[in-house]
C-alpha positions, -999 to +999 in steps of 0.1 A: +641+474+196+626+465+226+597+443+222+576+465+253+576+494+229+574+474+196+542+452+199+520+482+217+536+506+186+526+480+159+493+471+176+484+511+178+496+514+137+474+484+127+443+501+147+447+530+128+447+515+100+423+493+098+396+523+118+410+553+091+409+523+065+441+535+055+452+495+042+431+466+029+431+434+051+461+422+034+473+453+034+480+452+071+490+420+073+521+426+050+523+458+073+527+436+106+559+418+087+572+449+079+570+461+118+581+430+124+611+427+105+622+466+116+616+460+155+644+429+150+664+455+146+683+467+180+680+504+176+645+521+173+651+545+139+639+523+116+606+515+128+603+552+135+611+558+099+584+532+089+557+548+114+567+585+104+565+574+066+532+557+073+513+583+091+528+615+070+517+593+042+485+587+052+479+623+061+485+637+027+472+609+011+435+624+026+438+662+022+417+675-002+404+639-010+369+649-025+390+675-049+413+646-060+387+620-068+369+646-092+405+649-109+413+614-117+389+581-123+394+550-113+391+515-138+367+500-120+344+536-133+340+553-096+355+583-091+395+587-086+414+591-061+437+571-033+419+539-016+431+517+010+464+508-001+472+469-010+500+446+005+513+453-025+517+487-024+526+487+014+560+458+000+566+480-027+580+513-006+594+488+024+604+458+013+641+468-001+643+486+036+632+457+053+661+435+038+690+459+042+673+459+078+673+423+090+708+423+069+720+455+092+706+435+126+728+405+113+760+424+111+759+441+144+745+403+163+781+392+146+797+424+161+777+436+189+805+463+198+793+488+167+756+487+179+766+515+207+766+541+179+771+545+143+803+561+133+811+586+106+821+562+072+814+533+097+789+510+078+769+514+042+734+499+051+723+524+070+726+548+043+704+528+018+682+525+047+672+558+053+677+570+018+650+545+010+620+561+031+639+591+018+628+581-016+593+568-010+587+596+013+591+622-012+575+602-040+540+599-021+545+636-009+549+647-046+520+625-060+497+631-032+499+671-032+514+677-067+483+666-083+465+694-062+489+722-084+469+749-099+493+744-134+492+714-152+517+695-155+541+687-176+559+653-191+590+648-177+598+630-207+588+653-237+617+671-249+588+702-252+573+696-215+540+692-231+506+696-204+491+665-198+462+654-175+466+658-138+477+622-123+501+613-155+524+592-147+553+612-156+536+645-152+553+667-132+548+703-111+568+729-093+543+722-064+550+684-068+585+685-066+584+711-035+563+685-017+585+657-030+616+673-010+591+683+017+583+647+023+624+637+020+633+663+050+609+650+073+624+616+067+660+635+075+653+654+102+637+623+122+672+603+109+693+629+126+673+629+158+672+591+164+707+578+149+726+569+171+758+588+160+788+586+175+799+617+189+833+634+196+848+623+231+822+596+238+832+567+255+807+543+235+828+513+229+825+509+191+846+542+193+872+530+218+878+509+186+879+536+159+919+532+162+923+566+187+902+590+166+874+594+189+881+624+195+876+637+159+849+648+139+843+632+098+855+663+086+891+664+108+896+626+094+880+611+125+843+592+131+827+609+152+798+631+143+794+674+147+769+692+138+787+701+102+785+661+091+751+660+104+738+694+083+756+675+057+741+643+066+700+661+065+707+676+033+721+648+013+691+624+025+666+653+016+682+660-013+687+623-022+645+616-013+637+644-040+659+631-067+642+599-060+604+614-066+621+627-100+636+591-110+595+576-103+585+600-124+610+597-147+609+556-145+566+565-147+568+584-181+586+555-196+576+522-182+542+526-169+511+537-193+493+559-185+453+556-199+431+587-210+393+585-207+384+600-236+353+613-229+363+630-200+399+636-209+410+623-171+435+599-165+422+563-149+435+549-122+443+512-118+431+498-084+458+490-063+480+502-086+475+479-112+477+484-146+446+502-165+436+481-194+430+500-228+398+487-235+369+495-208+364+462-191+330+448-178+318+453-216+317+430-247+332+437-276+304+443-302+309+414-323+304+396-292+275+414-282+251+407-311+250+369-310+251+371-270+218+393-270+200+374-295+207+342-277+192+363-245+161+377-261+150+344-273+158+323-245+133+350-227+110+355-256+108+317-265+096+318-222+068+349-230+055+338-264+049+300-253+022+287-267+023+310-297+028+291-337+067+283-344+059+308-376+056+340-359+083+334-335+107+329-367+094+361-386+097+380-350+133+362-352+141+373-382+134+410-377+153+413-347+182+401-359+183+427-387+179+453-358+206+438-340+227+437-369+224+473-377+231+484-341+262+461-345+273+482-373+273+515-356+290+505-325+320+490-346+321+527-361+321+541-327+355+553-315+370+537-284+370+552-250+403+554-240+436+562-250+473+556-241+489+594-230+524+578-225+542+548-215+550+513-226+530+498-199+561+475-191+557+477-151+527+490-130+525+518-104+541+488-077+567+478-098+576+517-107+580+523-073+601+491-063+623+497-089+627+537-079+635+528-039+661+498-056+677+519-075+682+551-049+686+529-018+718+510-041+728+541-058+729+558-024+752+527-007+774+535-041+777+569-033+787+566+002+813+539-006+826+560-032+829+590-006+839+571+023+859+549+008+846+520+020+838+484-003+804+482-015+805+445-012+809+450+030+767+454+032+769+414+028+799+409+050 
């Protein structure tokens, strides 16, 4: 990409963030290698799929924000809802893109013939590519909006799609998987506008080499691409993106845990997408508490009553300690405040969603090797 466009673009993505306060600091640092690492590459899709994801993202990340923070809370005990997302977060969704990127710009610096166009069956990386955003695309679309549904969902994993809280991790809508596939064809559709496919009768010299079939589309046994392999092309990548929301949630229900405030009966949301401890933090056990307030009161009251006899302080001592004691009692009784809904709490929201664009962006280079009958091994060649 040429660096003219590239440094204004990045520059223009980091002001947005950092005035909408779309990322944290680090947040848009981890953003500027990302930009980075997709304008190495020579053609521009890439970091067009990175800025299209980031700003469609961002959009419905903020509709009906007030609504959504009244739906979920948030561990740190303010109310729910999406914050400025982490450098964590932001590597999560692009960091299996950016490799298969900068391992993409290697292959065509060895061979700069196929960077003219890409050729129908010609190389795998670009699938896993765009499949990826595909992926994360739809998964944000689906969270962001499906938690706005007017039903409740319903776990993806309970073999009686039981209703569980909005925000579930696992908890799925019609609405949610609607916008998922919503999110996947806007991903598509800017794919097939900005690939540079090779087309029938072009004179582009990576399809001088396609052995004389230049002429011919994918479909007739040649490379080139009509507007049937590119149809096919949008609908697989849309349909691949909504499959992918399914697997997070899917990969949600099971690995991450999802934590109930009981009291409420919302789900809590782990800041930056962290894990949600079980027990409320910022508050003592009350076992804890009882020796740690005593040792408080009478380091103040010992400060107050100076000057009175050592007598009354220790039958004032006394007595408060029984009080203390009693109170202890009670709160052991008390019931805790939250609850595990689902999960095994093996991975958090990051890890969930690293794992998801993994597993589509490889499973989608499988499927085209399989198809095109190309080597999977050739995206390291």
């Amino acid at each position: 990409m040429k660096a003219y466009i590239a440094v204004p673009a990045t520059s223009a993505l980091v002001y947005r963030a950092w005035s909408h306060k779309s990322l944290t600091p680090l947040g848009i640092a981890a953003a500027c290698l990302t930009a980075t690492a997709h304008a190495i590459h020579p053609w521009s899709v890439f970091f067009a799929l990175l800025v299209v994801f980031f700003l469609a993202g961002s959009r419905v990340t903020k509709i009906k924000h007030e609504e959504k923070e009244r739906l979920t809370l948030s561990s740190s005990g303010s109310p729910g809802g999406e914050g400025p997302r982490t450098h964590i977060q932001v590597l999560a969704n692009s960091i299996v893109a950016s490799i298969l990127i900068l391992l993409h710009a290697r292959q065509l610096s060895m061979h700069p013939s196929q960077a003219a166009c890409w050729p129908w069956g010609g190389d795998l990386l670009v699938v896993g590519i765009v499949a990826n955003y595909a992926a994360v695309a739809a998964d944000t679309f689906s969270s962001e909006l499906g938690i706005l549904s007017k039903t409740h969902p319903r776990l993806i994993t309970s073999p009686s799609l039981r209703q569980v809280p909005p925000g579930t991790n696992g908890g799925v809508t019609t609405f949610g998987i609607m916008a998922g596939f919503l999110g996947a064809f806007i991903i598509a559709v800017t794919s097939v506008v900005l690939l540079p496919f090779c087309s029938s009768g072009s004179k582009s010299l990576s399809e001088k080499l396609l052995s004389g079939s230049n002429n011919q589309t994918g479909f007739q046994g040649g490379h080139a691409w009509g507007l049937q392999e590119k149809v096919l092309w949008t609908v697989t990548v849309t349909l691949i993106g909504g499959l992918g929301s399914l697997l997070d949630s899917l990969l949600g229900a099971i690995l991450q845990r999802s934590v109930i405030d009981v009291r409420t009966g919302k789900v809590i949301e782990g800041d930056g997408g962290k894990q949600v401890p079980v027990e409320a933090t910022g508050h003592l056990p009350s076992k804890m508490r009882a020796p740690l307030q005593s040792t408080t009161v009478y380091d103040r009251d010992a400060t107050i009553a100076s000057g009175a006899d050592r007598e009354g302080q220790a039958r004032e001592k006394i007595l408060h300690e029984r009080r203390l004691g009693s109170s202890s009692t009670k709160n052991d009784d008390k019931p805790p405040s939250r609850r595990i809904e689902s999960g095994f709490g093996v991975l958090d929201n990051n890890g969930v969603n690293l794992l998801m664009a993994f597993i589509m962006s490889v499973g989608s280079m499988g499927l085209a090797s399989w198809y095109w009958d190309i080597p999977l091994m050739t995206i390291v060649q």
